[in-house]
Backbone as JSON Lines, residues from 0, in Angstrom:
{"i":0,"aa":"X","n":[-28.07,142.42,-133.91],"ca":[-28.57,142.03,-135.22],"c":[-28.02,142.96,-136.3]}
{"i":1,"aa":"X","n":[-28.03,144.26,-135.91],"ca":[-27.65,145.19,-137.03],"c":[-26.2,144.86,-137.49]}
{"i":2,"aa":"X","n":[-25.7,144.92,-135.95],"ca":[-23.93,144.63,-136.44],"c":[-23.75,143.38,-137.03]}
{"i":3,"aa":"X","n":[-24.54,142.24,-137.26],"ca":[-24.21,140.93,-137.42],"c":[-24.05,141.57,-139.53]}
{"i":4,"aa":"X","n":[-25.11,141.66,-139.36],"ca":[-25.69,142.77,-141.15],"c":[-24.06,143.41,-141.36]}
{"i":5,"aa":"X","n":[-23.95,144.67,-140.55],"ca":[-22.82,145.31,-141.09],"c":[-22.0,144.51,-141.19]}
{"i":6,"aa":"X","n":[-21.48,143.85,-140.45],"ca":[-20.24,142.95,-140.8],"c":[-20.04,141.95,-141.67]}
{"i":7,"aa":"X","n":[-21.89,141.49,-141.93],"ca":[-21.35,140.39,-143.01],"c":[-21.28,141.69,-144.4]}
{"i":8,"aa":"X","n":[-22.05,142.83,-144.52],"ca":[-22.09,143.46,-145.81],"c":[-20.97,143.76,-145.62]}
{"i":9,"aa":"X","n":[-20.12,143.96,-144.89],"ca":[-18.65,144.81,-145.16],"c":[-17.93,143.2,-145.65]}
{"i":10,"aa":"X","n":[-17.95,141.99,-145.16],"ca":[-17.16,140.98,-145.65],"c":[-17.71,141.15,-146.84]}
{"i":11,"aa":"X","n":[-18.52,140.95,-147.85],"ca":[-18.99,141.16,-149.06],"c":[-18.45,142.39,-149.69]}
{"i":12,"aa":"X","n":[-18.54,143.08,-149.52],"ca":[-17.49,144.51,-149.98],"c":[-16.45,143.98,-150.0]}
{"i":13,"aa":"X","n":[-15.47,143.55,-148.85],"ca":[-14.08,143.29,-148.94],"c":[-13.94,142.16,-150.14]}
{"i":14,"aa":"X","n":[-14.65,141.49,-150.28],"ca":[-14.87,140.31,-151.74],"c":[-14.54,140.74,-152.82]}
{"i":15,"aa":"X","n":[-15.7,141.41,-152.68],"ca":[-15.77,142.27,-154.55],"c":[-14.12,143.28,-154.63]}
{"i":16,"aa":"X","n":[-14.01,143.63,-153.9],"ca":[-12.41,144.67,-153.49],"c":[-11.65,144.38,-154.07]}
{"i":17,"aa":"X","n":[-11.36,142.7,-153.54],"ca":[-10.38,142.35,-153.42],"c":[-10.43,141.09,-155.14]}
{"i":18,"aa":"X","n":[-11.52,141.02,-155.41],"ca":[-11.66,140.37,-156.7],"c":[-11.12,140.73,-157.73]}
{"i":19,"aa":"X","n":[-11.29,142.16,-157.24],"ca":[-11.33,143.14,-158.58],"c":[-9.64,143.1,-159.21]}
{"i":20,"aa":"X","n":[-9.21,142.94,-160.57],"ca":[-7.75,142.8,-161.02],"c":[-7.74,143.81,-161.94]}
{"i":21,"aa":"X","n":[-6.68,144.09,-162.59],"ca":[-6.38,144.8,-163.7],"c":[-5.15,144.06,-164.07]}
{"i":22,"aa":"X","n":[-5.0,144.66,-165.06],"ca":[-3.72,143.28,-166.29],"c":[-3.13,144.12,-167.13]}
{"i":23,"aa":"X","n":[-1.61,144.29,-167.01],"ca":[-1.05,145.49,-168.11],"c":[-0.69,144.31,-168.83]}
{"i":24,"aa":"X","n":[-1.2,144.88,-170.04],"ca":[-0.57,143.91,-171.24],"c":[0.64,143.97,-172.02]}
{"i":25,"aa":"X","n":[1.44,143.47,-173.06],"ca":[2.12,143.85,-173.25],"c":[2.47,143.46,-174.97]}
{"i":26,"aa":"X","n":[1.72,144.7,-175.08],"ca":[0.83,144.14,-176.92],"c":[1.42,146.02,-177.48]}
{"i":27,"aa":"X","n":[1.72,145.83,-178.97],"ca":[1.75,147.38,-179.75],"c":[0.08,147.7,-179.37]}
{"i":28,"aa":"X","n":[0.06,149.23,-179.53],"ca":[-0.83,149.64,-179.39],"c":[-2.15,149.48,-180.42]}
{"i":29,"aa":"X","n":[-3.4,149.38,-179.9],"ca":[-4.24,148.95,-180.73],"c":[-4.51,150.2,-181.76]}
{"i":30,"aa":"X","n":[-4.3,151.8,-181.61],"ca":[-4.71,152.9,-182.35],"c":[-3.18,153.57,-182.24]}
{"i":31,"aa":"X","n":[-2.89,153.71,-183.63],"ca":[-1.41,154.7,-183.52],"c":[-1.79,155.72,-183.76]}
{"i":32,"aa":"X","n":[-0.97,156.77,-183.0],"ca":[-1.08,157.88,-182.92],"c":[-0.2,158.67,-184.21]}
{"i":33,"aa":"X","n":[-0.97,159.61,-185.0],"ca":[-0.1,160.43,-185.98],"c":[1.05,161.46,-185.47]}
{"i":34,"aa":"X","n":[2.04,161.06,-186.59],"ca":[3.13,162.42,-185.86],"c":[2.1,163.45,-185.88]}
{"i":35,"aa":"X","n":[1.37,163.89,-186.21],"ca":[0.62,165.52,-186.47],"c":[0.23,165.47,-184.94]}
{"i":36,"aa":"X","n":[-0.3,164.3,-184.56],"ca":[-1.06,165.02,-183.55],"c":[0.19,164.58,-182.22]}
{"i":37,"aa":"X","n":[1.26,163.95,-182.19],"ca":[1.8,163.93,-181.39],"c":[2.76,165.65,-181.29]}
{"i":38,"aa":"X","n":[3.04,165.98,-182.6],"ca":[4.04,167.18,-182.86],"c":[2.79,167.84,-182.0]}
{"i":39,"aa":"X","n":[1.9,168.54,-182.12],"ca":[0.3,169.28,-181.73],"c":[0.61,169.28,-180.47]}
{"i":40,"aa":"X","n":[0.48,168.08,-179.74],"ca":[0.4,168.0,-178.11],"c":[1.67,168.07,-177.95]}
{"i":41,"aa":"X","n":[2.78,167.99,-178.27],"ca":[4.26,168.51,-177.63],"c":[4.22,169.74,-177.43]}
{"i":42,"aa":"X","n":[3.83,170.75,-179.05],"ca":[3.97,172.15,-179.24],"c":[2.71,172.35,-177.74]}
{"i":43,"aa":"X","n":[1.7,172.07,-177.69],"ca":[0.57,172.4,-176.73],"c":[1.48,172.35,-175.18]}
{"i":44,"aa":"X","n":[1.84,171.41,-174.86],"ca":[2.54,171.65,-173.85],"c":[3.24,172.54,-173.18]}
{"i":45,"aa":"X","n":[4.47,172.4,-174.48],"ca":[6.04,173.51,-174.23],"c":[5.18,174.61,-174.17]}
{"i":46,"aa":"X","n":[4.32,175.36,-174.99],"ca":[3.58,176.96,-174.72],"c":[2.63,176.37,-173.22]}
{"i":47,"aa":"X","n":[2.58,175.55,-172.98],"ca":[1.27,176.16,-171.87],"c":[2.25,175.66,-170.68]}
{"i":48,"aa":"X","n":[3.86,175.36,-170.73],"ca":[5.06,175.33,-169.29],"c":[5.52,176.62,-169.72]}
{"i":49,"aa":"X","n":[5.77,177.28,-170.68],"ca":[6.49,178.21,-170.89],"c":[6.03,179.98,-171.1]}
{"i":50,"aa":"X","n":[4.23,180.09,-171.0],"ca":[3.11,181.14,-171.04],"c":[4.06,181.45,-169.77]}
{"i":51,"aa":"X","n":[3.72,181.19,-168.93],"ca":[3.78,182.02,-167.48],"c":[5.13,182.67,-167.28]}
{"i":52,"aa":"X","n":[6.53,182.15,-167.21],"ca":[7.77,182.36,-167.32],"c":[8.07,183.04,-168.84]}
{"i":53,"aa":"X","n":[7.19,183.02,-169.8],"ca":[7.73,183.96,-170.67],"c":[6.54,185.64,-170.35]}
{"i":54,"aa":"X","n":[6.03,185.69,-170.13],"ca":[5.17,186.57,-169.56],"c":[5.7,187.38,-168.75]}
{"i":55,"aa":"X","n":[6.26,186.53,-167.89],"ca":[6.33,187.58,-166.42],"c":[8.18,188.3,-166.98]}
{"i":56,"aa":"X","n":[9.13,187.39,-167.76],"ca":[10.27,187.96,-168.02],"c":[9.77,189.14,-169.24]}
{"i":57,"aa":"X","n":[8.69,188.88,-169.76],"ca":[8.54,190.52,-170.91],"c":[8.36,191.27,-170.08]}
{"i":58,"aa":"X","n":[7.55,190.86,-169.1],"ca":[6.74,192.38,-168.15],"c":[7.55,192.46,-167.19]}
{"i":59,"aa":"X","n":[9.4,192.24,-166.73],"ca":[10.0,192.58,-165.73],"c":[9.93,193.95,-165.47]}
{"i":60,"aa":"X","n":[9.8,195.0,-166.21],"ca":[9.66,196.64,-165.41],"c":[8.36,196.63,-164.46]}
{"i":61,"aa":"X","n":[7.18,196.29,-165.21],"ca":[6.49,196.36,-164.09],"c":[6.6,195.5,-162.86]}
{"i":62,"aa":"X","n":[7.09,194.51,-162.67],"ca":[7.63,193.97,-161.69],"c":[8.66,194.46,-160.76]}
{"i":63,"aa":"X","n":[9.27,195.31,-161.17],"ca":[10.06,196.47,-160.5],"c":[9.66,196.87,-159.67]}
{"i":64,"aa":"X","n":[8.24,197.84,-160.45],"ca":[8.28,199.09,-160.1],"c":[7.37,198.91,-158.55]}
{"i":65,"aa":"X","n":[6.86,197.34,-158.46],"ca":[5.89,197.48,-156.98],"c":[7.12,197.27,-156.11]}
């Protein structure tokens, strides 16, 4: 009896699963983005790929010295 249950609730799961769609559209965007804030998140980026590798090349002596 139990398994009769699990199996039909799992066919019901696999339903809804498999119902489920998504749809890329292919429309301009509904909110444009300002150069300000696109320039913002470029500059945000390049410093937060380039913190670590500019860091460790200022501090090459102490990197030496271990």
């Amino acid at each position: 009896m139990f398994a009769l249950r699990k199996a039909v609730g799992s066919a019901r799961l696999a339903k809804q699963i498999v119902q489920q769609r998504r749809t890329v559209t292919d429309l301009p965007p509904s909110v444009k983005v300002s150069s300000i804030e696109k320039l913002l998140g470029g500059v945000a980026i390049t410093v937060s790929i380039l913190a670590i590798p500019t860091y460790v090349s200022c501090n090459m002596k102490n990197y030496k010295k271990t």
